[in-house]
C-alpha positions as CSV (number, residue, x, y, z in Angstrom):
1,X,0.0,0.0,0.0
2,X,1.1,3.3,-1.4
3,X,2.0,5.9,1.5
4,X,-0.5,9.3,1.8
5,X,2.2,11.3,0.2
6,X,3.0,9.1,-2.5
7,X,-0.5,9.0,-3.5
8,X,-1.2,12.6,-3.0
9,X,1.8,13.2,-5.3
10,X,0.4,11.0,-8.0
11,X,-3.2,12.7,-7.7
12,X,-1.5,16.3,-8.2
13,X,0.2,15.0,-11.1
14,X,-3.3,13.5,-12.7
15,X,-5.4,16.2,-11.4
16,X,-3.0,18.9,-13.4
17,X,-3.1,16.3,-16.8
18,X,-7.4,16.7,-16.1
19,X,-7.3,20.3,-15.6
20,X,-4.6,21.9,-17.5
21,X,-3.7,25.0,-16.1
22,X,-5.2,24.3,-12.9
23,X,-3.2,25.3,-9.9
24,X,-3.1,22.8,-6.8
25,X,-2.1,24.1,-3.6
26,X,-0.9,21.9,-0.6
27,X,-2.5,23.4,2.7
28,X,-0.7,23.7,6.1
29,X,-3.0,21.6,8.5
30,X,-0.7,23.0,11.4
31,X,-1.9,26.6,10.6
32,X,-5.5,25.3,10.7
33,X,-6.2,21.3,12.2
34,X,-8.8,19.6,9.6
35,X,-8.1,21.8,6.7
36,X,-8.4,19.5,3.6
37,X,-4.9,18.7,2.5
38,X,-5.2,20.7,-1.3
39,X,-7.0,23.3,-3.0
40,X,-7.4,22.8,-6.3
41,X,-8.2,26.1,-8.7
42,X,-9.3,25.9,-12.2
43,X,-10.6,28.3,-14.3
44,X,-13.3,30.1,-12.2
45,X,-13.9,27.2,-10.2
46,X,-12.6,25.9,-6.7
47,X,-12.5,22.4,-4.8
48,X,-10.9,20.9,-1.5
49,X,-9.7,17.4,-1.5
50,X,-8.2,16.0,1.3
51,X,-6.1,12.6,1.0
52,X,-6.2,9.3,2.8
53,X,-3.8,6.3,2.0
54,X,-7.5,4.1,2.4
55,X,-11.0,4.7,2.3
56,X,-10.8,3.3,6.3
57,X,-8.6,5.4,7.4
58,X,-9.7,7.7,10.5
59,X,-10.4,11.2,9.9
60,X,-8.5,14.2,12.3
61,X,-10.4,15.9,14.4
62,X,-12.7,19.1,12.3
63,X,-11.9,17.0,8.8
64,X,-15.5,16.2,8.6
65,X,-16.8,19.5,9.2
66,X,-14.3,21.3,6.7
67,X,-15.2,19.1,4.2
68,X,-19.0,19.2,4.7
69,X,-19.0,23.1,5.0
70,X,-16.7,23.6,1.7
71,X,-18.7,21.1,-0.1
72,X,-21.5,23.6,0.2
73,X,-19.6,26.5,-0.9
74,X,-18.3,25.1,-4.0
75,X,-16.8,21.0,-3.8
76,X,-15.1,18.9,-1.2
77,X,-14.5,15.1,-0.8
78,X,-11.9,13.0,0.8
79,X,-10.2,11.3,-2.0
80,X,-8.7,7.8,-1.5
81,X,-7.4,5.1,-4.3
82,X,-10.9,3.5,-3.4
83,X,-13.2,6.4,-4.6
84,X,-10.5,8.6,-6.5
85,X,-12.0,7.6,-10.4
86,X,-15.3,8.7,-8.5
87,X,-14.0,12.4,-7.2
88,X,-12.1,13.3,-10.3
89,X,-15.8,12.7,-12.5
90,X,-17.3,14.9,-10.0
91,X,-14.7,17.2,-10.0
92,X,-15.1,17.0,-13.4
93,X,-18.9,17.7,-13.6
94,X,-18.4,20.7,-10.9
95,X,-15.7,22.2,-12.9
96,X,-18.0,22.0,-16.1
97,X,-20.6,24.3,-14.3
Protein backbone atom coordinates (compact mmCIF):
# COMPACT_ATOMS: atom_id res chain seq x y z
CA UNK A 1 0.00 0.00 0.00
CA UNK A 2 1.09 3.30 -1.41
CA UNK A 3 1.95 5.91 1.46
CA UNK A 4 -0.51 9.27 1.76
CA UNK A 5 2.18 11.27 0.23
CA UNK A 6 2.95 9.14 -2.48
CA UNK A 7 -0.49 8.96 -3.54
CA UNK A 8 -1.19 12.57 -3.01
CA UNK A 9 1.76 13.21 -5.30
CA UNK A 10 0.35 10.98 -7.99
CA UNK A 11 -3.21 12.69 -7.65
CA UNK A 12 -1.53 16.32 -8.21
CA UNK A 13 0.24 15.01 -11.13
CA UNK A 14 -3.31 13.55 -12.67
CA UNK A 15 -5.41 16.21 -11.36
CA UNK A 16 -2.95 18.86 -13.39
CA UNK A 17 -3.06 16.34 -16.80
CA UNK A 18 -7.43 16.73 -16.12
CA UNK A 19 -7.31 20.29 -15.59
CA UNK A 20 -4.58 21.93 -17.50
CA UNK A 21 -3.69 25.02 -16.14
CA UNK A 22 -5.18 24.26 -12.93
CA UNK A 23 -3.22 25.34 -9.90
CA UNK A 24 -3.08 22.82 -6.80
CA UNK A 25 -2.10 24.10 -3.56
CA UNK A 26 -0.88 21.93 -0.55
CA UNK A 27 -2.49 23.37 2.67
CA UNK A 28 -0.72 23.67 6.08
CA UNK A 29 -3.00 21.62 8.46
CA UNK A 30 -0.72 22.99 11.39
CA UNK A 31 -1.86 26.62 10.58
CA UNK A 32 -5.50 25.28 10.67
CA UNK A 33 -6.21 21.31 12.21
CA UNK A 34 -8.75 19.55 9.57
CA UNK A 35 -8.09 21.80 6.69
CA UNK A 36 -8.41 19.54 3.56
CA UNK A 37 -4.94 18.74 2.50
CA UNK A 38 -5.21 20.72 -1.32
CA UNK A 39 -7.04 23.32 -2.96
CA UNK A 40 -7.43 22.80 -6.34
CA UNK A 41 -8.20 26.13 -8.67
CA UNK A 42 -9.33 25.85 -12.17
CA UNK A 43 -10.57 28.31 -14.30
CA UNK A 44 -13.28 30.10 -12.21
CA UNK A 45 -13.86 27.19 -10.21
CA UNK A 46 -12.62 25.88 -6.74
CA UNK A 47 -12.54 22.45 -4.77
CA UNK A 48 -10.92 20.85 -1.50
CA UNK A 49 -9.66 17.40 -1.50
CA UNK A 50 -8.23 16.04 1.34
CA UNK A 51 -6.08 12.62 1.04
CA UNK A 52 -6.20 9.34 2.82
CA UNK A 53 -3.85 6.31 1.97
CA UNK A 54 -7.53 4.13 2.37
CA UNK A 55 -11.04 4.70 2.30
CA UNK A 56 -10.76 3.33 6.31
CA UNK A 57 -8.55 5.41 7.39
CA UNK A 58 -9.66 7.73 10.52
CA UNK A 59 -10.43 11.17 9.87
CA UNK A 60 -8.54 14.19 12.28
CA UNK A 61 -10.45 15.91 14.37
CA UNK A 62 -12.75 19.05 12.30
CA UNK A 63 -11.91 16.97 8.79
CA UNK A 64 -15.48 16.17 8.63
CA UNK A 65 -16.80 19.54 9.17
CA UNK A 66 -14.26 21.27 6.69
CA UNK A 67 -15.19 19.08 4.17
CA UNK A 68 -19.03 19.16 4.67
CA UNK A 69 -18.96 23.07 5.02
CA UNK A 70 -16.69 23.61 1.72
CA UNK A 71 -18.67 21.14 -0.12
CA UNK A 72 -21.49 23.63 0.22
CA UNK A 73 -19.55 26.46 -0.89
CA UNK A 74 -18.34 25.09 -3.96
CA UNK A 75 -16.78 20.98 -3.76
CA UNK A 76 -15.06 18.88 -1.19
CA UNK A 77 -14.49 15.14 -0.84
CA UNK A 78 -11.94 13.00 0.79
CA UNK A 79 -10.24 11.26 -2.00
CA UNK A 80 -8.73 7.85 -1.50
CA UNK A 81 -7.37 5.12 -4.28
CA UNK A 82 -10.86 3.46 -3.45
CA UNK A 83 -13.17 6.42 -4.61
CA UNK A 84 -10.54 8.59 -6.48
CA UNK A 85 -12.01 7.56 -10.35
CA UNK A 86 -15.34 8.70 -8.54
CA UNK A 87 -14.03 12.36 -7.18
CA UNK A 88 -12.14 13.32 -10.34
CA UNK A 89 -15.79 12.67 -12.51
CA UNK A 90 -17.31 14.88 -10.03
CA UNK A 91 -14.74 17.19 -9.95
CA UNK A 92 -15.11 16.98 -13.41
CA UNK A 93 -18.91 17.73 -13.61
CA UNK A 94 -18.41 20.66 -10.87
CA UNK A 95 -15.67 22.22 -12.88
CA UNK A 96 -18.00 22.04 -16.13
CA UNK A 97 -20.65 24.35 -14.30
Amino acid sequence: MKRESQFQSNLIKELKKIFPGCFVLKNDSSYCQGIPDLLVLYKDHWAMLECKRYSKATHRPNQDYYIKKFGEMSYASFVSPENKEEVLNELQQAFQS
